[in-house]
C-alpha positions as a LaTeX table, in Angstrom:
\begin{tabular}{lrrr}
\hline
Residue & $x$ (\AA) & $y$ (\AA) & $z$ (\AA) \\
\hline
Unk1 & 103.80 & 58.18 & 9.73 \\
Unk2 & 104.76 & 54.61 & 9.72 \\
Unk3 & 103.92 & 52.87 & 6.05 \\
Unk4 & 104.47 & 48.95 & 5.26 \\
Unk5 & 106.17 & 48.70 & 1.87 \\
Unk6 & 103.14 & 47.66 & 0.12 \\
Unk7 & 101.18 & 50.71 & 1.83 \\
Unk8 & 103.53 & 53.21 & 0.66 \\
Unk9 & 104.09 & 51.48 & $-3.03$ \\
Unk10 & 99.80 & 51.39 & $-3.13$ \\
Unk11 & 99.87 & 54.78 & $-1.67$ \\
Unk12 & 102.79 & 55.85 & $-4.61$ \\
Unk13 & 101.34 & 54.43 & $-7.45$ \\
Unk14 & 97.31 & 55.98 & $-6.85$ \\
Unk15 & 99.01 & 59.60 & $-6.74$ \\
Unk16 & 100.96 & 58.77 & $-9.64$ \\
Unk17 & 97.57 & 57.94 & $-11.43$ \\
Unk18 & 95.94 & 60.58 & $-9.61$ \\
Unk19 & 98.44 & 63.30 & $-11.31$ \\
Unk20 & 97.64 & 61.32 & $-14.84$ \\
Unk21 & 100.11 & 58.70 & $-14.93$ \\
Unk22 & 99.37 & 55.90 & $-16.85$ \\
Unk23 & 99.13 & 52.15 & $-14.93$ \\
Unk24 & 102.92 & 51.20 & $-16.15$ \\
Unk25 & 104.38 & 54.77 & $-15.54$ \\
Unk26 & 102.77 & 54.79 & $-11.97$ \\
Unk27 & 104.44 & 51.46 & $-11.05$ \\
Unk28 & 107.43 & 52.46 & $-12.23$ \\
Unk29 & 107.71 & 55.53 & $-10.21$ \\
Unk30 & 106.20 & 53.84 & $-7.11$ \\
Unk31 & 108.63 & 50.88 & $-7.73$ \\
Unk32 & 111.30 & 53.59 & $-7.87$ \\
Unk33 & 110.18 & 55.91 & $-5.15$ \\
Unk34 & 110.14 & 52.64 & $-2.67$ \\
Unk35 & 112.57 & 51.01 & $-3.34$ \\
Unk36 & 114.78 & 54.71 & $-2.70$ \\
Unk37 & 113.18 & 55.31 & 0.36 \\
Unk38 & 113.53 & 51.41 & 2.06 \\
Unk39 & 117.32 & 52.07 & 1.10 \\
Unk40 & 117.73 & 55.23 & 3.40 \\
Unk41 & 117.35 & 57.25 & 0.95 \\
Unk42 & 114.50 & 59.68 & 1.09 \\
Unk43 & 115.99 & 62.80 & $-0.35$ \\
Unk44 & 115.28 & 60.42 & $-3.72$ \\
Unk45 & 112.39 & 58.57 & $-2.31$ \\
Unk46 & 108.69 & 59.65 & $-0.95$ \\
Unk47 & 109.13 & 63.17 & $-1.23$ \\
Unk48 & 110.97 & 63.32 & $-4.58$ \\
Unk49 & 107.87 & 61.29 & $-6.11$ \\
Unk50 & 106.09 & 64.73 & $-5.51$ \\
Unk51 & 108.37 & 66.45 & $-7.73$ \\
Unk52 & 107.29 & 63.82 & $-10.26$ \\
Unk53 & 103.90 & 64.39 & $-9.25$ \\
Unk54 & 104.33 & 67.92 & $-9.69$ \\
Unk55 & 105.83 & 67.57 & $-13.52$ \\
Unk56 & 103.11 & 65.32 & $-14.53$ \\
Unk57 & 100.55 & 67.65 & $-13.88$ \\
Unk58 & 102.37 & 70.68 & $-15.09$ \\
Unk59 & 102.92 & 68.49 & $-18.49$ \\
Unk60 & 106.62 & 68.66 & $-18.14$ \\
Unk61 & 106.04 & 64.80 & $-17.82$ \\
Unk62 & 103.66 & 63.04 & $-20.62$ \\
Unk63 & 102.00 & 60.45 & $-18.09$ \\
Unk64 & 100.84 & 58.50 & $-21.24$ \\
Unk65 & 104.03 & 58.61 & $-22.99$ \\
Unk66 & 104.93 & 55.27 & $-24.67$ \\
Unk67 & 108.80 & 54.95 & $-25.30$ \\
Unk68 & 109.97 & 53.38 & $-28.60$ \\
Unk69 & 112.46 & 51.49 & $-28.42$ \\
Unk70 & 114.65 & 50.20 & $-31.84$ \\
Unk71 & 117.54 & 48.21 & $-31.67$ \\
Unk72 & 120.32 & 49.29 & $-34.00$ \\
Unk73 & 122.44 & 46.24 & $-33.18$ \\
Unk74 & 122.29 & 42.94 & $-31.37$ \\
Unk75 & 123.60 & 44.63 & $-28.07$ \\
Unk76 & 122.06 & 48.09 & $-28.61$ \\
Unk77 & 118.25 & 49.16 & $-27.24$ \\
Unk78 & 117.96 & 53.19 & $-27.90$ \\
Unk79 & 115.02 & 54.63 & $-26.53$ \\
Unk80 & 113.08 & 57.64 & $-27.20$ \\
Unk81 & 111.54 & 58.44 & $-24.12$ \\
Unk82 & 108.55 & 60.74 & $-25.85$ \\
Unk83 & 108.83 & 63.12 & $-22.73$ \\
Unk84 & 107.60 & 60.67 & $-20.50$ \\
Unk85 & 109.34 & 59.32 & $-17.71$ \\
Unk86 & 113.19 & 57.73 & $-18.15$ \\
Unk87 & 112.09 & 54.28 & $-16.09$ \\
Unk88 & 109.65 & 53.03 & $-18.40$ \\
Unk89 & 111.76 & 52.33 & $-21.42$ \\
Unk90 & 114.11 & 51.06 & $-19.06$ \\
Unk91 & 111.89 & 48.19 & $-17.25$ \\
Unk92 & 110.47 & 47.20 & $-20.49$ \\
Unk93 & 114.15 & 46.46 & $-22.12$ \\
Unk94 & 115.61 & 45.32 & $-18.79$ \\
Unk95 & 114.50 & 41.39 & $-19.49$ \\
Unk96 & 115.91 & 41.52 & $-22.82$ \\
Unk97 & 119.02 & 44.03 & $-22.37$ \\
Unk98 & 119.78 & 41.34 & $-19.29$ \\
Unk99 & 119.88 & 38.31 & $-22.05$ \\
Unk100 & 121.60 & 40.40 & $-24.57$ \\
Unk101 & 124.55 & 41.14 & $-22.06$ \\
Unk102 & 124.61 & 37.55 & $-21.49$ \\
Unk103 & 125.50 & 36.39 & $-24.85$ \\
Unk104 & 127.80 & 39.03 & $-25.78$ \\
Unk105 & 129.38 & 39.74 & $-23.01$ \\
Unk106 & 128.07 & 43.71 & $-22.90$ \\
Unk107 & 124.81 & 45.27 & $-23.80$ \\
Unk108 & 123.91 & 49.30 & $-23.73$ \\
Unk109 & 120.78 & 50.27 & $-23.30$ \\
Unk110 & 120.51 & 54.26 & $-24.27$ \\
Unk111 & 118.34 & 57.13 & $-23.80$ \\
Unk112 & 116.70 & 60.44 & $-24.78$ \\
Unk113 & 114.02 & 62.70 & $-24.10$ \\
Unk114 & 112.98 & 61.91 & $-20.24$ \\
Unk115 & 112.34 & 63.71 & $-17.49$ \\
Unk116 & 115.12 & 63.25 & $-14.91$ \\
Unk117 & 116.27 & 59.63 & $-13.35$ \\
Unk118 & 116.16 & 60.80 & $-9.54$ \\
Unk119 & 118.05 & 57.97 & $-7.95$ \\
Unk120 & 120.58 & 56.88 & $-10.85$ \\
Unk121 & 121.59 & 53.26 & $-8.61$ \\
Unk122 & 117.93 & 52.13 & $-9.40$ \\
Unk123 & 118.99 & 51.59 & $-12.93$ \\
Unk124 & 122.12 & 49.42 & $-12.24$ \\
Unk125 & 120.96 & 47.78 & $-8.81$ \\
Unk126 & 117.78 & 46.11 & $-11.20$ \\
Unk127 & 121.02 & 44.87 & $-13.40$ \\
Unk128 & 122.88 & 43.26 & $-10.67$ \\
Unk129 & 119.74 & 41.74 & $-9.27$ \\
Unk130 & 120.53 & 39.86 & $-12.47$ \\
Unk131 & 123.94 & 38.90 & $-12.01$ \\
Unk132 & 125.47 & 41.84 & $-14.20$ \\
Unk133 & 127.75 & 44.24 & $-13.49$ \\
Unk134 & 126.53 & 47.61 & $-14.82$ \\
Unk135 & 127.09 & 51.19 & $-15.10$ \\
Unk136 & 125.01 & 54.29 & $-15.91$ \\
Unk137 & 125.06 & 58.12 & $-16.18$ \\
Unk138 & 122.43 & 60.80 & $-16.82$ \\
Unk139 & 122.15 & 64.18 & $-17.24$ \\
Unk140 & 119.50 & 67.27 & $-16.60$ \\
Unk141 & 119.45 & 71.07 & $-17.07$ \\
Unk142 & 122.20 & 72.91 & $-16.16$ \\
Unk143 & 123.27 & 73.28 & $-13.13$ \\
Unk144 & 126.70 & 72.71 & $-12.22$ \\
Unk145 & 129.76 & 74.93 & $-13.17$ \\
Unk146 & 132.85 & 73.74 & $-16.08$ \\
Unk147 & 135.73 & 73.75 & $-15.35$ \\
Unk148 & 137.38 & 77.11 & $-15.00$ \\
Unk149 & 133.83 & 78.53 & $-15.22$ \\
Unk150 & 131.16 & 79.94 & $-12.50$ \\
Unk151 & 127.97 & 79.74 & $-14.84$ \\
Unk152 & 126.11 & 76.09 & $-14.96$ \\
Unk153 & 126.87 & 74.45 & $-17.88$ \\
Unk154 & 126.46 & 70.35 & $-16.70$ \\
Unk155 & 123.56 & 69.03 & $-14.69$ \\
Unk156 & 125.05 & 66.89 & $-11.37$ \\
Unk157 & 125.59 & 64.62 & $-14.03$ \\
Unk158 & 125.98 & 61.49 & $-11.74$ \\
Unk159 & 127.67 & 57.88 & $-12.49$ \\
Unk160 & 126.49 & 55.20 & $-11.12$ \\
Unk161 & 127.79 & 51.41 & $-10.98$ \\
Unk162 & 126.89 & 47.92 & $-9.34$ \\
Unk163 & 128.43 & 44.65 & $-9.40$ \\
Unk164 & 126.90 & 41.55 & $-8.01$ \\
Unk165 & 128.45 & 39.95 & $-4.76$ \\
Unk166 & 128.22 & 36.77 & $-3.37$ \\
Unk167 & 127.37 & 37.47 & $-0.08$ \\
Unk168 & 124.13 & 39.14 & $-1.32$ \\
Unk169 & 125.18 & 42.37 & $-0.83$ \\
Unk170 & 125.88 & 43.87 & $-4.06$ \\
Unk171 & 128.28 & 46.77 & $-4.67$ \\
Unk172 & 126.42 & 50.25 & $-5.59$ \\
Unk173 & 128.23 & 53.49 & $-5.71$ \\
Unk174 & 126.04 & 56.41 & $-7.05$ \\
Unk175 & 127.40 & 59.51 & $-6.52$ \\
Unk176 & 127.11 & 62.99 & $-8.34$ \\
Unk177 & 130.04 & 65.28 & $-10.40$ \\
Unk178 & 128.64 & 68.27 & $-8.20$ \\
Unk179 & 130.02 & 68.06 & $-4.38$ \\
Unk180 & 126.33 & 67.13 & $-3.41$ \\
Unk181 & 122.79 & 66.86 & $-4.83$ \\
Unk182 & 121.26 & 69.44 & $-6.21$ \\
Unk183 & 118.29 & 68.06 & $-3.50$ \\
Unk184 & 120.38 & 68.86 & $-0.48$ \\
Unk185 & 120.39 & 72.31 & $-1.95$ \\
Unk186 & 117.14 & 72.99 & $-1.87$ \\
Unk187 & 116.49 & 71.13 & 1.13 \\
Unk188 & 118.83 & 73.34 & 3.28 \\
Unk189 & 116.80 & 76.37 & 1.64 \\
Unk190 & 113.66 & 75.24 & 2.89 \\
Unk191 & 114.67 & 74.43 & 6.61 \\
Unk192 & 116.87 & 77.84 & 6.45 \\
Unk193 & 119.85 & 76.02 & 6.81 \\
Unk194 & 123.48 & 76.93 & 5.81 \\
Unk195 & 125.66 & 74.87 & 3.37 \\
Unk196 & 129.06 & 74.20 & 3.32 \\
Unk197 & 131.86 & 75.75 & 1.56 \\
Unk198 & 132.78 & 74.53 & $-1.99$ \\
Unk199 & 129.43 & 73.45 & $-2.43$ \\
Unk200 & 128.64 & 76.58 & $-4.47$ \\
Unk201 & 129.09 & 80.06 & $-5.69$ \\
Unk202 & 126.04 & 82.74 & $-5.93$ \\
Unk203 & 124.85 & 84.33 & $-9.61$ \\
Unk204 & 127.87 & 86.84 & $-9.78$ \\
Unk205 & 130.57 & 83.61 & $-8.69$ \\
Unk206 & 131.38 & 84.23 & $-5.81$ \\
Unk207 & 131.36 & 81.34 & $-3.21$ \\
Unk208 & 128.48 & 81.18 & $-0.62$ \\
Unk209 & 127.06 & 79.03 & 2.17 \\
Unk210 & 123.73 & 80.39 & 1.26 \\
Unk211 & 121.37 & 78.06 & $-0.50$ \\
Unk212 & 119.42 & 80.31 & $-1.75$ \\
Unk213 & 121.87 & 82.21 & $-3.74$ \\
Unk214 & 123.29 & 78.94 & $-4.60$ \\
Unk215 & 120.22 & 78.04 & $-6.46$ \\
Unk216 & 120.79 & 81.27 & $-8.36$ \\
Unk217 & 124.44 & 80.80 & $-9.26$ \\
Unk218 & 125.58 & 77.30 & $-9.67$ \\
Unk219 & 127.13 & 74.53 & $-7.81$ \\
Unk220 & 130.28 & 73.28 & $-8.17$ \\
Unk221 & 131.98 & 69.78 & $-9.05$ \\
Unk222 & 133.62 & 67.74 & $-6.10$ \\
Unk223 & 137.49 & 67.80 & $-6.77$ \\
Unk224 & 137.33 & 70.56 & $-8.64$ \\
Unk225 & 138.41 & 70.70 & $-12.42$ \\
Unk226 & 138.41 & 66.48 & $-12.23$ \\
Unk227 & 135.46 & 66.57 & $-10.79$ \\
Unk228 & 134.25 & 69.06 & $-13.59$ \\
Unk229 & 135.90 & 66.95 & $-15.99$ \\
Unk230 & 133.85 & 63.66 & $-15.06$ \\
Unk231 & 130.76 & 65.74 & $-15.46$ \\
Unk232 & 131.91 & 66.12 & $-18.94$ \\
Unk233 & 132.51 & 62.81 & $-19.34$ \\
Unk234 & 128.86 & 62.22 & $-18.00$ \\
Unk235 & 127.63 & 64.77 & $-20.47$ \\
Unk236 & 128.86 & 63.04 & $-23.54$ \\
Unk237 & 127.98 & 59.41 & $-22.52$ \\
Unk238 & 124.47 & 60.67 & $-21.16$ \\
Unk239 & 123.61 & 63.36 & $-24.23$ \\
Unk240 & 126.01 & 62.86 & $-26.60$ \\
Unk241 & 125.67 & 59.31 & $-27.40$ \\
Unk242 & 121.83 & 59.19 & $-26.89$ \\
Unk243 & 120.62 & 62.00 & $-29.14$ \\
Unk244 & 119.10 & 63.83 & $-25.80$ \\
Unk245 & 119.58 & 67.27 & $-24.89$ \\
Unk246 & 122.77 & 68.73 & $-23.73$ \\
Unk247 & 122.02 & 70.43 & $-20.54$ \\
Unk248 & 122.60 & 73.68 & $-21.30$ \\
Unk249 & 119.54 & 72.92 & $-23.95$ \\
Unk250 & 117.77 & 71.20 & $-21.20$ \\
Unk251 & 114.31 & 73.21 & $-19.84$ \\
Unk252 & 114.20 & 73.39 & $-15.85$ \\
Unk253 & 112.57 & 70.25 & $-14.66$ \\
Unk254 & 110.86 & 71.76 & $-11.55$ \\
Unk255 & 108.98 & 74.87 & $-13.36$ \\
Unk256 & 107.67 & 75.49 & $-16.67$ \\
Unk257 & 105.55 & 72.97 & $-19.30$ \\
Unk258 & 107.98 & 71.08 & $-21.28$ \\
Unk259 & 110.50 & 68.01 & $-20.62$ \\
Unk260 & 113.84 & 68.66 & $-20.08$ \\
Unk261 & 114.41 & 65.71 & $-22.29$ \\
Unk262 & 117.66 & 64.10 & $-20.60$ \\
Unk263 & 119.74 & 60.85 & $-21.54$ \\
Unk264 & 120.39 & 57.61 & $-19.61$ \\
Unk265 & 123.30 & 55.30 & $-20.78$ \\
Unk266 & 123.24 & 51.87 & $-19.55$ \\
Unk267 & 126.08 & 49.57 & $-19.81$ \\
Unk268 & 125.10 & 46.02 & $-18.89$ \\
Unk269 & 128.33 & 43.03 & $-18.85$ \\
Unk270 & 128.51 & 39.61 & $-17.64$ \\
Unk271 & 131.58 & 39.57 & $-15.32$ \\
Unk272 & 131.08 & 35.59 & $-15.74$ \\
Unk273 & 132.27 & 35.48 & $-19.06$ \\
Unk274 & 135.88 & 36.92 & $-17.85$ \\
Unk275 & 135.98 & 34.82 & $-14.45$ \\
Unk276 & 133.44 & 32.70 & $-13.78$ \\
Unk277 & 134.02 & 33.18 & $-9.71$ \\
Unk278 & 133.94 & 36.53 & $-10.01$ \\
Unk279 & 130.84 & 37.54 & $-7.62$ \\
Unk280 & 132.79 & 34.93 & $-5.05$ \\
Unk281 & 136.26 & 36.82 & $-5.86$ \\
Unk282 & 134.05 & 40.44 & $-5.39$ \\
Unk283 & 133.03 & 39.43 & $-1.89$ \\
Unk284 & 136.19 & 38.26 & $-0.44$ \\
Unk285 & 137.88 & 40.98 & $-1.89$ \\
Unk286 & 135.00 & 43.34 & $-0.06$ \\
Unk287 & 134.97 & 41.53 & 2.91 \\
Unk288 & 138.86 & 41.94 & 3.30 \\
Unk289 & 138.88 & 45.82 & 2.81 \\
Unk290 & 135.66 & 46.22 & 5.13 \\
Unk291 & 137.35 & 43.79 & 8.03 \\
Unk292 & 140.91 & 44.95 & 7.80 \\
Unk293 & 141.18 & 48.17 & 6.39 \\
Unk294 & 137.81 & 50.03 & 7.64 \\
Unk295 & 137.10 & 50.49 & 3.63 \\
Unk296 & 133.09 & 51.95 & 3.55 \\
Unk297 & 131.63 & 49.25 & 0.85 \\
Unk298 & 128.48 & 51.05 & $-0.81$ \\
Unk299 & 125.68 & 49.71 & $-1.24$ \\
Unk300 & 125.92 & 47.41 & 2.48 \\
Unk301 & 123.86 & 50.08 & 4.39 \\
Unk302 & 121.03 & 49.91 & 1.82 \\
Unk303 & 120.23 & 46.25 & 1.54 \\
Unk304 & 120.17 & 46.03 & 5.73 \\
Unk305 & 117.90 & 49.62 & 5.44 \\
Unk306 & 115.62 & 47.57 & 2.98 \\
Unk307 & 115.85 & 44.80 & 5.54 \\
Unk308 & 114.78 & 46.63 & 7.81 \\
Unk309 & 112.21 & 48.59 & 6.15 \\
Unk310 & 110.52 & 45.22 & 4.77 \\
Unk311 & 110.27 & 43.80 & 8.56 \\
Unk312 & 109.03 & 47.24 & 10.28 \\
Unk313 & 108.00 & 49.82 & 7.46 \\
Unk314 & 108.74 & 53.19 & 6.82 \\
Unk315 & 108.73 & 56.49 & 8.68 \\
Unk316 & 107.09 & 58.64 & 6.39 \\
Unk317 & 106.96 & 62.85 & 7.14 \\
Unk318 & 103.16 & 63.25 & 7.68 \\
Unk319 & 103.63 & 66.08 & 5.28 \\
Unk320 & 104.72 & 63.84 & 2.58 \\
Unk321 & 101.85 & 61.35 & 2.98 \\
Unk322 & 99.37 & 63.92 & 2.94 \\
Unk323 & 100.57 & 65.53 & $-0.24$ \\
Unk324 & 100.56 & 62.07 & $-1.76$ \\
Unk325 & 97.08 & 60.95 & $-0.46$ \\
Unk326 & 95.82 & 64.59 & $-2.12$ \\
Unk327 & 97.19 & 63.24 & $-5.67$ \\
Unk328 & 95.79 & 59.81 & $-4.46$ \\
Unk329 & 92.52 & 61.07 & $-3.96$ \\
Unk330 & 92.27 & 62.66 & $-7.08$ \\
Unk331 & 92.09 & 59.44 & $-9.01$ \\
Unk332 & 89.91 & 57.49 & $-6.85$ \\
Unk333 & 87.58 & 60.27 & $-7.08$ \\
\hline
\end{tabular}
């Protein structure tokens, strides 16, 4: 079904409210759930609202939740997500972590006990919107294998980063530990699809192309024990510095009634105060590997999607917008 941006953001932020969201946690997650999908990104768009929607209603998600957030030092916002979603703590520090990383250079904004992120480049594209440079990593339950290990011990644990470019096209690379998202998993289990190999090993460890024993064993890291190792890294920056849970400790965010209570670790700097042409430097530099090396730049493909999608919509599964006009309807009822 074919949805204008402000259709499917209306249309995003009644189900939210409909599954007992309150007004700021439904924009958030419609703002978020957009934005994902304009970029050519559904797997974390439209339909992974519904997972949201899901949680809410299930209470693994307090709709209502109001984050406190203290500030320990100048550059430091740490959040306490109160089992409510991780974007709301988030967009209310985001003005204020933006001038703190201004005047000192670097700001961190940190976080615990939130339901999941879904697309982690949200966090850092709203930063270079700003003009910062920014990276970010979150965690979930487990999921993903250690190194030298075949049980889950990490969630995907992705990293994300974004730098501001002059041509308008800012750099965004958001990319999981795991060799894909635990999303493509399950998606390939629903259509009855096959996976690659080295995407995962079943419950007793041995490798399969079978999503469905995937899901019951545990998925592995891209690159193997570096990839592993980066999860790790992930882990501590996401859980260890926020006070959230490890994800081993982590509930399951898609069953059950409580909040996996995962971290978010922002890192917010003003590339200005090193070189004040950087986001001029960033662009030729981009421009140069694109044009005469055949470098893929990320984060290109997603502004001209959004381009796109802002001049001729969105093609919505009908199956997607029916399920969110149910959760829609609930609320205007």
């Amino acid at each position: 079904m074919q949805l204008s941006l402000e259709q499917a953001a209306g249309l995003c932020r009644m189900a939210a409210l409909g599954a007992g969201a309150g007004d700021e946690t439904a924009q958030a997650l419609a703002s978020a759930a957009v934005s994902a999908e304009a970029a050519g990104l559904p797997s974390v768009g439209l339909a992974h609202l519904l997972d949201y929607l899901d949680a809410l209603e299930a209470g693994r998600i307090d709709g209502k939740a109001e984050p406190v957030v203290t500030r320990p030092a100048l550059a430091v916002y740490l959040s306490d997500a109160r089992r409510g979603v991780p974007h709301l703590g988030f967009e209310r520090t985001l003005d204020d972590l933006a001038k703190a990383a201004r005047l000192f250079g670097v700001a961190i904004f940190a976080q615990k006990n939130a339901y999941t992120c879904g697309r982690l480049g949200h966090f850092v594209a709203r930063l270079a919107e700003r003009g910062l440079a920014a990276l970010a990593a979150t965690n979930g339950p487990a999921l993903l294998a250690g190194s030298g290990s075949t049980r889950p011990v990490y969630c995907t644990n992705p990293l994300a980063f974004a730098a501001p470019s002059a041509d308008g096209a800012p750099l965004i690379i958001d990319q999981a530990s795991s060799a894909t998202a635990f999303v493509n998993i399950r998606k390939a289990a629903k259509q009855g699809e096959e996976i690659p190999d080295g995407w995962a090993v079943d419950a007793d460890g041995q490798p399969t192309t079978d999503p469905a024993a995937a899901m019951k064993g545990a998925l592995l890291a891209f690159g193997g024990p570096r990839g592993a190792n980066i999860a790790l890294m992930v882990e501590v920056l996401a859980a260890g510095l926020t006070g959230a849970n490890w994800s081993l400790d982590a509930p399951a965010f898609a069953t059950g009634s409580e909040s996996p209570g995962t971290g978010l670790f922002v890192l917010a700097m003003e590339p200005k105060l090193l070189d004040p042409g950087f986001e001029q430097r960033l662009a030729d530099q981009l421009g140069r590997l694109r044009a005469h090396y055949g470098v893929h730049i990320p984060g290109r493909a997603a502004v001209q999607a959004t381009q796109r999608a802002t001049s001729d919509g969105l093609n919505v599964p009908k199956t997607v917008v029916q399920r969110l006009s149910e959760f829609a309807g609930r609320y205007s009822a």
